[in-house]
N, C-alpha and C positions, 0 to 999 in steps of 0.2 A: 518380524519387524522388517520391515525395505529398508535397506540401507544406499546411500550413494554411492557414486565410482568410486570414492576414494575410502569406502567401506565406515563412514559415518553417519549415525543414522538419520532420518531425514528428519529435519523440524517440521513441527504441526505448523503451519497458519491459518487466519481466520479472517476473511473480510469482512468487516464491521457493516460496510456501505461502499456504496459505486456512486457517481457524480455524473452526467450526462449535459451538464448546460450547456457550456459551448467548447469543453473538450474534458475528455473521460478521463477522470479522477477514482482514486478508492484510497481507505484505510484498513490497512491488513494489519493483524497481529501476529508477532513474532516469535516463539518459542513461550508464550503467556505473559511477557511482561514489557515487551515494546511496539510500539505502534509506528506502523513506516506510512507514508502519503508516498503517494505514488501517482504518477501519470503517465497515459498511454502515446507512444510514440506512433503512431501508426507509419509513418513512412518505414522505419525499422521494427515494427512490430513487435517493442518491447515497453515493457512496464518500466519507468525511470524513476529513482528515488527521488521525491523533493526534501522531505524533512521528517521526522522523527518524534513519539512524544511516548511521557508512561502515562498520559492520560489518555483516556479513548475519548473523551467529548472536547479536548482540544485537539487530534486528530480529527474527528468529524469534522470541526468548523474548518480547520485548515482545506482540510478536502477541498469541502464547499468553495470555498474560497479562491482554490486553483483553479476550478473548474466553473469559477464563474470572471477568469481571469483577472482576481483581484487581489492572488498574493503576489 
């Protein structure tokens, strides 16, 4: 098993879906039981948290929704 620097092991995630309309969105799942929305920062080249859910079909929409600059 990989573990991190700090000798704990790494969580699984999953992305459900990627967003592409007019700025790059996804929902990834978290250790199996949470869903993170996220967006890409490209100037700093990192994934940013927006919001959170235990549902995967209300992570999808939210996705959508960022990434069609409507949340």
């Amino acid at each position: 098993m990989r573990t991190h620097r700090d000798n704990q092991p790494l969580t699984k995630t999953s992305d459900l879906v990627m967003f592409n309309f007019r700025r790059p969105t996804r929902a990834r799942l978290i250790g199996g039981t949470l869903w993170l929305v996220e967006a890409y920062d490209a100037a700093n080249d990192v994934w940013v948290w927006q919001t959170e859910s235990a549902k995967a079909e209300d992570a999808l929409e939210s996705a959508r929704q960022l990434s069609l600059n409507r949340a």
